[in-house]
C-alpha positions as a printed Julia matrix, in Angstrom:
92×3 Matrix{Float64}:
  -1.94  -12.76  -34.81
  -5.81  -12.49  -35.2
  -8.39  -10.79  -33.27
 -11.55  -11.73  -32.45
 -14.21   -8.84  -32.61
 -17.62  -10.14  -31.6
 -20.15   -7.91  -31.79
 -23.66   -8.28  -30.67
 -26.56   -9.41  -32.98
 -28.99   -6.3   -32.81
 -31.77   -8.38  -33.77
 -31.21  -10.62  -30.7
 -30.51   -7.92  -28.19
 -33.01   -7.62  -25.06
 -31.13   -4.3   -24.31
 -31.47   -2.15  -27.43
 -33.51    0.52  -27.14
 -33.65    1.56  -30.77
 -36.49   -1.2   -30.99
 -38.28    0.11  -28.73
 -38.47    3.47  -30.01
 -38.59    2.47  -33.32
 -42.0     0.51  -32.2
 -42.77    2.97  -30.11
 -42.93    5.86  -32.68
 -45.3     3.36  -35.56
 -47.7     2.9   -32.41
 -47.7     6.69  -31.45
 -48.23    7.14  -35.37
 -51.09    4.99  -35.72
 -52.54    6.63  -32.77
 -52.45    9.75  -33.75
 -53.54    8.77  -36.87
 -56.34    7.19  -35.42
 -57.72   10.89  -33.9
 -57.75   12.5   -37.36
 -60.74   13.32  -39.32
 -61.94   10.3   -41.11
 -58.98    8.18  -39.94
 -61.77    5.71  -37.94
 -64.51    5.7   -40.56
 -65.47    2.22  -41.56
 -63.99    2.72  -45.2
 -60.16    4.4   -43.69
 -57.39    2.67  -44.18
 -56.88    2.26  -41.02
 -58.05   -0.94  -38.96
 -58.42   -2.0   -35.84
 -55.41   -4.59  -36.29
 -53.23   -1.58  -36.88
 -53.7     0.25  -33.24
 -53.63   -4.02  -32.3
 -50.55   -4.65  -34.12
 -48.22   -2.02  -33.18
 -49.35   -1.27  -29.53
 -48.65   -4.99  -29.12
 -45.17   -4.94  -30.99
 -44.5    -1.51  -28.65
 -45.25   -3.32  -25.14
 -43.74   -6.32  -26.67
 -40.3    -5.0   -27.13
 -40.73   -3.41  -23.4
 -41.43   -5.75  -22.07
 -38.79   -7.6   -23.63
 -36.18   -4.45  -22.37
 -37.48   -4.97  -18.96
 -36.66   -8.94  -18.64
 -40.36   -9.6   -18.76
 -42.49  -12.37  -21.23
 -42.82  -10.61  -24.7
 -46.38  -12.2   -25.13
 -47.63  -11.09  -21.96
 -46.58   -7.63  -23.11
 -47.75   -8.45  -26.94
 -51.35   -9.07  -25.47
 -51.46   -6.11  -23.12
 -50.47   -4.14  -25.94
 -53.08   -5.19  -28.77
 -55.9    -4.95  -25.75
 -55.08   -1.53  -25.37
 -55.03   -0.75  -28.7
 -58.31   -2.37  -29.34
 -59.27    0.39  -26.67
 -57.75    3.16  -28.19
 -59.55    2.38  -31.54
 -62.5     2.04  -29.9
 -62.13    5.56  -27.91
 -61.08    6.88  -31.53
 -64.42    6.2   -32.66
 -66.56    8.34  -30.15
 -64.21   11.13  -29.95
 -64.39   11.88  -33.56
């Protein structure tokens, strides 16, 4: 007699949360980073693509949780981290 245990593919899950605050907590990071002294000087670390890249990945996989398009979210995402890094900039 053998079961059969499926078990879900976490990678392929819509409905996991743990991506989404897994993604969410590298954008708040780089965010917060962002607002530090020297973290938005021309020679940081620290890039534009980084605030891009992870707000993206962070609306992305909400999107995705919500049963919306992934891109759509992707691009919202890097757009407002292209604002963020830009607000970065004046503030400090």
């Amino acid at each position: 007699m053998s079961e059969t245990n499926t078990q879900p593919n976490s990678f392929t899950d819509k409905k996991n949360i743990m991506w989404v605050l897994l993604s969410g907590a590298m954008a708040t990071m780089f965010i917060v980073l962002l607002f530090t002294p020297g973290g938005s000087d021309a020679n940081s670390t620290l890039s534009v693509y980084s605030a891009m890249l992870w707000c993206g990945i962070f609306l992305a996989t909400v999107f995705r949780y919500i049963n919306k398009n992934g891109w759509i979210g992707f691009i919202v995402g890097s757009v407002i981290g292209m604002l963020i890094q830009m607000l970065s900039v004046m503030f400090v």
